[in-house]
N, C-alpha and C positions, 0 to 999 in steps of 0.2 A: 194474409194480405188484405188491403181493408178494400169495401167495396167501393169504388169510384169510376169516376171517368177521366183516366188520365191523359195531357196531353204532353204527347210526347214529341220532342225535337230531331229536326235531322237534319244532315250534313248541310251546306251553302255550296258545297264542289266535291271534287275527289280528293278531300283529307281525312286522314287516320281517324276514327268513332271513337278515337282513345284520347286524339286531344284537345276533342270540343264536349265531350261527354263525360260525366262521374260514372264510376262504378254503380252508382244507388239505378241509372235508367237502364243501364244490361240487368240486374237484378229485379225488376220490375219488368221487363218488357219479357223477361221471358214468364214469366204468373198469368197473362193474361191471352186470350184465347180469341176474342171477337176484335175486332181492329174499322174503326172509321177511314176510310182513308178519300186518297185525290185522286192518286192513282193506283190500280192493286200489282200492275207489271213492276214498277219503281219500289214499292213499297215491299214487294217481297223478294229485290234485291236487297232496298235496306234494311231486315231484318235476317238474311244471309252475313251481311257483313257484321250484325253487331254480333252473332254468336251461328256460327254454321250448324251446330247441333240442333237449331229449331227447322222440327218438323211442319212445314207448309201447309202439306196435306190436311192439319189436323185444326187450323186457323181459319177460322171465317171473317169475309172480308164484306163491308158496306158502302160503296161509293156515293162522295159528295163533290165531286169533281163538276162539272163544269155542265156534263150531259145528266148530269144526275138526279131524279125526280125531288124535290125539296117537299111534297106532299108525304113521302115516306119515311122522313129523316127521325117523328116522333114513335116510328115504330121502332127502327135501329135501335135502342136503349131496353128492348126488353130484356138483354142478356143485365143489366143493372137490377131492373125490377125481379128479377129470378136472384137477384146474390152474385153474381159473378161481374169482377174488375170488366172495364174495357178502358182501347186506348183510341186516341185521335192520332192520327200520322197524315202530314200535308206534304208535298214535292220538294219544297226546301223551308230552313229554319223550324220559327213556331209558329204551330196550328193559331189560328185566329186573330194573326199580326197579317195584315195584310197575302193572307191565306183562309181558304175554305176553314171551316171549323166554328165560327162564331155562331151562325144560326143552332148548331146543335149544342153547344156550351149553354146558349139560350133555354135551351127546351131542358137541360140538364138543371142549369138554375131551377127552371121556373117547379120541376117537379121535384127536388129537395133533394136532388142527388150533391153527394160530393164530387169536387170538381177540384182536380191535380195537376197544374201547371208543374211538367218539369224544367230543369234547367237544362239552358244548349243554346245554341249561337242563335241571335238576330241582328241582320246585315243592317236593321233600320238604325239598332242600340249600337251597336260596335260602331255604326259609320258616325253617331252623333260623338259619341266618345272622341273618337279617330281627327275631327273636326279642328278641336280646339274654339267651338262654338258653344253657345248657351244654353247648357245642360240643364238650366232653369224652369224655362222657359221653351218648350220645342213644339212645334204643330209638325204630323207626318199628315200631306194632302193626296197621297197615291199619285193615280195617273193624272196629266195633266189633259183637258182634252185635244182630240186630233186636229179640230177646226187652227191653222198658222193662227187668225186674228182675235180666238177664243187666247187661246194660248197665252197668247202676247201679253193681253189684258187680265189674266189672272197673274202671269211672273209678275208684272206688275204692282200687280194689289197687294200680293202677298209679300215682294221684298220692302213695299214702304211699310208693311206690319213690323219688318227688322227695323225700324228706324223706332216706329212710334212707341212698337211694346217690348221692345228691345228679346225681340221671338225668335228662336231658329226654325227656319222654313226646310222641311224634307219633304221631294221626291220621290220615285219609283218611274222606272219606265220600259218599256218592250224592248229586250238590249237590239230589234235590228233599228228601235226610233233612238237612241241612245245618242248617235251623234247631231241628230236632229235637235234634241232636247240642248245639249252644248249649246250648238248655237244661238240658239234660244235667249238662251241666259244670256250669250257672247251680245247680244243683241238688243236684249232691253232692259238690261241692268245696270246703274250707273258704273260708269268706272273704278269708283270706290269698295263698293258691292262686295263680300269675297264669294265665292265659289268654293263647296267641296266636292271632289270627285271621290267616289269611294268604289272602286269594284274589286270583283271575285274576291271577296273578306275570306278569310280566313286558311285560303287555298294559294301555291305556291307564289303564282304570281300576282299577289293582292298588291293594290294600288289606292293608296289613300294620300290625296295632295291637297290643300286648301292655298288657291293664290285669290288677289284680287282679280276681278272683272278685266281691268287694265292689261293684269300681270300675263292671263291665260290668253289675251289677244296678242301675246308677244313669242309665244312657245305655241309647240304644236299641243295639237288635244290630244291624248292618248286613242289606241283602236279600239273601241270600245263592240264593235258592229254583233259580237256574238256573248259578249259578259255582261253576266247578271251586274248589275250596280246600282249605286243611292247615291244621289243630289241632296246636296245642302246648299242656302242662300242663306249668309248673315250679317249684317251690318259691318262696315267700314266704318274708318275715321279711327283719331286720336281715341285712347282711352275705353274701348267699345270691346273689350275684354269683361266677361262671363263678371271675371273677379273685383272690377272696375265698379260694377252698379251700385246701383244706390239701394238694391235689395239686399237684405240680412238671412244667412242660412237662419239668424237666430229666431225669425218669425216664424217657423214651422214649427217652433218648442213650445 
């Protein structure tokens, strides 16, 4: 196995590791011994579920969570500098998508380590996918701030960026402000505006709907109060289809 820093993917909910995951990251995750992680109680459930044969005991774990000293992150990597694989494992999706991991992928870069993004679900990619929004073009802006009249004034700014750079604008939010973030949109978005709601991807009850601004003040919002989920804002109007622009896949050749 070669030596790297791999970052490895996990679940978005309670679905099967079998049908967001290849064979190749059960194959890899069980070669490697030191583990990055966000949480180590979560993290060594989800290492019970991708294969029960791994021994626990025998895994050493490095926290980059939240309480976690960031002065000590460039020592964590000594199991690299000795020859042995390690992995990054973050609470949900991938490491360094809007999750812990990027400062150490950092420090991984800068000291010439190899560095292995695996494959596995991210609720940001699936929900722009999900969209029917401009896959072209996309800014993901995380949280929005707490301040109502901060708020207000960045939806703002960012859905007239749908007009001018014909951009898709994605969200993230703390699922108990989730209905708060709705209304939000419900509130200072043109009518035209559309709206995607995207939650619990990938897990039983996944909910991906894009209506206009209009169309959402006419139905109820879903309950969002306790589901992980992603916001999308993308331009209205005639013609205002991904496929419709006046940009060429052909220019990236």
């Amino acid at each position: 196995m070669e030596t790297a820093l791999y970052l490895i993917p996990t679940m978005l909910g309670e679905t099967p590791a079998n049908q967001v995951f290849p064979a190749f990251n059960h194959d890899i995750i069980l070669q490697i011994r030191h583990f990055i992680v966000e949480e180590e109680r979560t993290t060594r459930r989800f290492l019970k579920i991708i294969d029960k044969s791994i021994d626990i005991d025998l895994l050493s774990f490095y926290p980059m969570g939240k309480h976690a000293n960031p002065a000590l992150f460039r020592s964590y990597l000594k199991p690299l500098e000795d020859g042995q694989p390690m992995g990054i494992i973050s609470e949900a999706g991938c490491p360094a998508i809007a999750d812990p991991g990027a400062d150490i992928v950092a420090i991984a870069q800068e000291k010439g380590f190899r560095v292995i993004p695996l494959v596995g679900p991210s609720s940001i990619l699936m929900a722009l996918m999900g969209s029917g929004f401009n896959g072209q073009s996309f800014a993901f802006n995380g949280y929005l701030p707490i301040a109502e009249n901060q708020r207000a004034s960045i939806i703002k700014k960012l859905e007239a960026r749908t007009y001018s750079e014909d951009q898709t604008q994605i969200f993230i939010e703390t699922p108990y402000r989730n209905a708060q973030i709705c209304k939000d949109f419900l509130n200072n978005c043109h009518p035209q505006t559309r709206l995607c709601i995207a939650a619990d991807i990938t897990c039983p009850n996944e909910f991906i709907h894009t209506r206009t601004i209009q169309e959402w003040k006419k139905t109820s919002l879903p309950d969002l109060h306790k589901t992980p989920a992603i916001f999308l804002i993308y331009r209205g109007g005639k013609d205002t289809h991904p496929a419709h622009s006046h940009k060429s896949y052909f220019l990236f050749y």
